[in-house]
N, C-alpha and C positions, 0 to 999 in steps of 0.2 A: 403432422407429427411434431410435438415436442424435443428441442433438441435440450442436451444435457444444461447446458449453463443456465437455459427458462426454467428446468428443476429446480438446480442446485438455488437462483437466485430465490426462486418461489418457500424451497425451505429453509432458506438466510431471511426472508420476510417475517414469516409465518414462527420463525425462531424467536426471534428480536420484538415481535411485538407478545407474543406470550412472558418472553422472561422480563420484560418493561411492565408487563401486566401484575405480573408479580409481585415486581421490587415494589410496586406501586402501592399494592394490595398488603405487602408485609413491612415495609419502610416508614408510609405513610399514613395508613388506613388503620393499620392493628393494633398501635399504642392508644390510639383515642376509641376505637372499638372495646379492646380491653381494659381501658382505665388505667393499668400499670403493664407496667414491660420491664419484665426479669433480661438483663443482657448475656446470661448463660444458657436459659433453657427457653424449653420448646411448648407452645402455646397453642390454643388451635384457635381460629376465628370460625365463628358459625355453626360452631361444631364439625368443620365437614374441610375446611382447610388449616394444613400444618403452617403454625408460622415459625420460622425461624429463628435463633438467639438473635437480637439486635449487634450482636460482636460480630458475628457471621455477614451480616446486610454493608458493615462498614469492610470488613476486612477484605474478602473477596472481590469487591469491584478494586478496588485499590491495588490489592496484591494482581489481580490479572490486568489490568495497566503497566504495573511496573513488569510484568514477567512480557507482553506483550513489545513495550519500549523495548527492552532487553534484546529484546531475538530480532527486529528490526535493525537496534541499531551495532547488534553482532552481524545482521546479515550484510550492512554499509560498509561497517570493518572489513570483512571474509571479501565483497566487491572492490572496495580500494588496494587490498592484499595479491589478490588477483589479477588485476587491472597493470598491464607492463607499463615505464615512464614513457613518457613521448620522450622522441626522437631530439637531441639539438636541431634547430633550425641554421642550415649553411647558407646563407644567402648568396654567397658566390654562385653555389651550386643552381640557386632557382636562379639566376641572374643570365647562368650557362643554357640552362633547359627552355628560360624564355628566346634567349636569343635563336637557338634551334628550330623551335617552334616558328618564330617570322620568318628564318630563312627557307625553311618549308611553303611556308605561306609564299613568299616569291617568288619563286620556284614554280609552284602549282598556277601563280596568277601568269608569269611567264609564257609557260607551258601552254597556256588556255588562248594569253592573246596572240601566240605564233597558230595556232589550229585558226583561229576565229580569223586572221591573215589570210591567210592557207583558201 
């Protein structure tokens, strides 16, 4: 069974190479198929595919870049916004907590070689 992320990745593939296929075929291919390229209007190659204004081919990958940048780096904002300050560091206090900690440890080693006595 297919689980959903093998989908979803499978139609993020199958996306990405059709609309690369595209740009490719209207960006590249359709100015020298056509001879001239009007940057308003709409053209067709082969008779059977729509090409797009050449103003459309630049504006769109650029404007969904910057709209993409955008929300990324509102979403770094909204995460740093979020995000509470770290703590001061009291080093007396980790100073207190280590010492605690060994006298534990002595304690426990103590304890072990009076039984192992014993």
């Amino acid at each position: 069974m297919l689980s959903s992320e093998k989908v979803l990745g499978g139609i993020f593939i199958f996306g990405s190479i059709v609309v690369m296929i595209l740009y490719i075929l209207w960006g590249v291919i359709a100015p020298f198929m056509l001879g001239k390229y009007n940057l308003t209007g709409w053209e067709m190659l082969w008779k059977i595919i729509p090409v797009p204004p050449l103003y459309w081919l630049i504006f769109i990958p650029i404007l969904s870049v910057i709209i993409i940048g955008g929300i990324i780096l509102a979403w770094i904002g909204w995460a740093l916004i979020q995000t509470p300050s770290p703590e001061e560091i009291n080093i007396e206090e980790i100073e207190k907590q280590l010492e605690e900690i060994e006298k534990e440890e002595e304690e426990k080693k103590e304890e072990t070689e009076e039984k192992s006595e014993e």
